[in-house]
C-alpha positions as CSV (number, residue, x, y, z in Angstrom):
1,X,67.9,-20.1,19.1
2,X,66.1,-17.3,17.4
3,X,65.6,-14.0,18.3
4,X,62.0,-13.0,18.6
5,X,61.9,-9.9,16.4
6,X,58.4,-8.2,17.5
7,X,58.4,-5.5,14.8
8,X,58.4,-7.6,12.4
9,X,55.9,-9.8,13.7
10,X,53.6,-6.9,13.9
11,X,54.1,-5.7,10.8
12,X,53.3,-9.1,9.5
13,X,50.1,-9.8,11.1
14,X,49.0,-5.7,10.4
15,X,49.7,-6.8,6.8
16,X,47.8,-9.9,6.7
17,X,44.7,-7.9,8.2
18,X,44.7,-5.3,5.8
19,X,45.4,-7.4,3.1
20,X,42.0,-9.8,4.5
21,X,38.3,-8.5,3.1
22,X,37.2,-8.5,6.4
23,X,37.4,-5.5,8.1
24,X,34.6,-4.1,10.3
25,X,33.1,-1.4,8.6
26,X,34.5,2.3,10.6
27,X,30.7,3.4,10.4
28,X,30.5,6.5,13.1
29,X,27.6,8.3,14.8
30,X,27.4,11.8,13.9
31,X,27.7,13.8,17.0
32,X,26.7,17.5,18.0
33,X,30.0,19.5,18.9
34,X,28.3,21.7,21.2
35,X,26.3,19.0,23.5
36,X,29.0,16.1,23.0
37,X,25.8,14.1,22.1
38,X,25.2,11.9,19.3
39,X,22.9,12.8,16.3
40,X,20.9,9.9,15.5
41,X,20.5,8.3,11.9
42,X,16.9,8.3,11.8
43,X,14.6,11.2,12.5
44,X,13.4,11.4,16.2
45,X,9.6,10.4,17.1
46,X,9.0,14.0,17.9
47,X,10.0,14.9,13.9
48,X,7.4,11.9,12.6
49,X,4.6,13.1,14.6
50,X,4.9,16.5,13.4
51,X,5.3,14.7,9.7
52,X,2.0,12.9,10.9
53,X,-0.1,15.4,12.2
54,X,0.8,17.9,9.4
55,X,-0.4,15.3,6.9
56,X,-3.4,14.9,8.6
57,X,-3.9,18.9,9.2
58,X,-3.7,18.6,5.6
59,X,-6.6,16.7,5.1
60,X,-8.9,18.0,7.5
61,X,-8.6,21.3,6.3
62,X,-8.9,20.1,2.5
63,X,-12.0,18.3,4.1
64,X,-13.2,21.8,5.7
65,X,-13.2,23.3,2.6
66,X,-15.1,20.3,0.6
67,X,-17.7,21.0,3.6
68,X,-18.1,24.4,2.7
69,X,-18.1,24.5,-0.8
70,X,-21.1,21.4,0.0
71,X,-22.8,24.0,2.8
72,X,-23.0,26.9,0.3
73,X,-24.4,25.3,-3.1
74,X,-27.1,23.5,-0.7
75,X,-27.6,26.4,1.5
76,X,-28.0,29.4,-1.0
77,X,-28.3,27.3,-4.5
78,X,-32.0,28.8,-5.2
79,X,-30.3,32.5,-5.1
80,X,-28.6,31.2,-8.5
């Protein structure tokens, strides 16, 4: 009759997992130490429509400025 030696067993099947290429990936959230929250990966849908609506701020005001510059050589072109 043999003894049933558990250490060993465990040490044998830690081993052979270790040892195996396929281990789960340990991949952890970041997460706020103040809130106990997580900080996710991606940026937040309030962060892309601030990216969004700057870009477009962008161009209206280039536009606005196009308009002007098109407003003042029609308007007073005949004073130069």
């Amino acid at each position: 009759m043999a003894i049933f030696d558990e250490v060993h067993w465990w040490k044998t099947q830690l081993r052979l997992y270790k040892g195996s290429r396929i281990q789960p990936p340990m991949v952890l959230p970041k997460v706020n130490s103040l809130t106990g929250r997580y900080i996710p990966s991606c940026p937040s849908i309030h962060d892309e429509m601030n990216f969004r609506y700057s870009q477009y701020s962008k161009a209206y005001w280039a536009g606005v400025k196009e308009r002007q510059k098109a407003y003042l050589i029609k308007t007073y072109s005949h004073y130069f």
